[in-house]
C-alpha positions as CSV (number, residue, x, y, z in Angstrom):
1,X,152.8,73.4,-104.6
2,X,155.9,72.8,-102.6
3,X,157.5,75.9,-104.6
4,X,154.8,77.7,-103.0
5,X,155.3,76.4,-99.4
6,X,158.7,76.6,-99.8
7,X,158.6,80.4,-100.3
8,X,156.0,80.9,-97.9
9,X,158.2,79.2,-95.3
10,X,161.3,81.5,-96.2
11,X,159.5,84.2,-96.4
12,X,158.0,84.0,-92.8
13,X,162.0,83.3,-91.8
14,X,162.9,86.3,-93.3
15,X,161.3,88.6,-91.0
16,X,162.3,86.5,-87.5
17,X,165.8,89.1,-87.1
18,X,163.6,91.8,-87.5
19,X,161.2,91.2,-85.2
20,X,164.5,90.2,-82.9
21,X,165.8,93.1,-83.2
22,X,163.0,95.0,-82.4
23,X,162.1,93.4,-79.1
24,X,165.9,93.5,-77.7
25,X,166.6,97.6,-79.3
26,X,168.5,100.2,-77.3
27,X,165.2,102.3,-76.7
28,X,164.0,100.1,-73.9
29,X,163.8,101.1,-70.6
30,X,167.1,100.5,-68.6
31,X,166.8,99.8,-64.9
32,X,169.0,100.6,-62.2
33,X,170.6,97.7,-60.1
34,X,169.2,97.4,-56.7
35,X,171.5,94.5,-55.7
36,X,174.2,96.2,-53.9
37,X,171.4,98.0,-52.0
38,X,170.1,94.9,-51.3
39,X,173.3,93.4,-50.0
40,X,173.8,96.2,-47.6
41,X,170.5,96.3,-45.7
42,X,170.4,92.0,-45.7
43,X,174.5,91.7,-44.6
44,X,174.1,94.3,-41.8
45,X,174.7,92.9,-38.2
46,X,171.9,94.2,-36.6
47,X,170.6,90.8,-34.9
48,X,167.4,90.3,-37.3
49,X,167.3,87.5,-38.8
50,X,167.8,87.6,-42.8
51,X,163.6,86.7,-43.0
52,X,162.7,90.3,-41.6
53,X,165.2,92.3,-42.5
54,X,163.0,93.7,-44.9
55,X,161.1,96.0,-43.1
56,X,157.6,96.5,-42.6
57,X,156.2,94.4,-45.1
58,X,158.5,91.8,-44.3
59,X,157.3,91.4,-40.6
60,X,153.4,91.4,-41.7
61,X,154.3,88.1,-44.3
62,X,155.8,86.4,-41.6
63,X,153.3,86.4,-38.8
64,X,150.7,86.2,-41.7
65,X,152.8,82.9,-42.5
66,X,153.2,82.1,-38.9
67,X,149.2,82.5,-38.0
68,X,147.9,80.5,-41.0
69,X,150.4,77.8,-40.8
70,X,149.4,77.3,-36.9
71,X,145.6,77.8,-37.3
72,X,145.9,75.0,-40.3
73,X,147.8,72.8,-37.8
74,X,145.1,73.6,-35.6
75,X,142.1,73.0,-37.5
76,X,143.8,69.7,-39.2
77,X,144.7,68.0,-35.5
78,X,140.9,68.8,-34.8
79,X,139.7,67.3,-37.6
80,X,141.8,64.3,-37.0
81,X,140.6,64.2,-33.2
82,X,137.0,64.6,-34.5
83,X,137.6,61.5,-36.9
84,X,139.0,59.4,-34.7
85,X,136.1,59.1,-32.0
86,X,133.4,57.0,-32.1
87,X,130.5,57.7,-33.6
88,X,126.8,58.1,-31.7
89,X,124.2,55.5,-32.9
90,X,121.2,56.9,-33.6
């Protein structure tokens, strides 16, 4: 029995480089670096700061970010107000 497993076991090993070198061949796609791209339009002087220089998209996150942080301040301090005052007896 442990001739068996033994085989099993190698023969399972056996077919790990193929797989290997399957997944990592020279037919997959090969993408074009953005980076420099990148560099240019976040490194330009233009007085944004580095959070919006984005563009469009970049903007609508951050006063998305900006009005859910302050309505959950919001809502929190009233919930703490709310807890904090005595309640009616009925």
């Amino acid at each position: 029995t442990n001739y068996l497993l033994i085989f099993t076991f190698s023969l399972c090993f056996q077919k790990v480089p193929l797989l290997a070198s399957r997944a990592f061949s020279s037919s997959a796609r090969q993408l074009r670096n953005k980076v420099p791209e990148f560099q240019k339009i976040f490194q330009e002087d233009n007085g944004l700061p580095v959070h919006i220089k984005g563009g469009t998209f970049d903007v609508l996150l951050y006063r998305a970010t900006m009005t859910l942080t302050l309505g959950g301040t919001c809502y929190s301090v009233y919930w703490l107000l709310f807890a904090s005052m005595p309640q009616r007896k009925a």
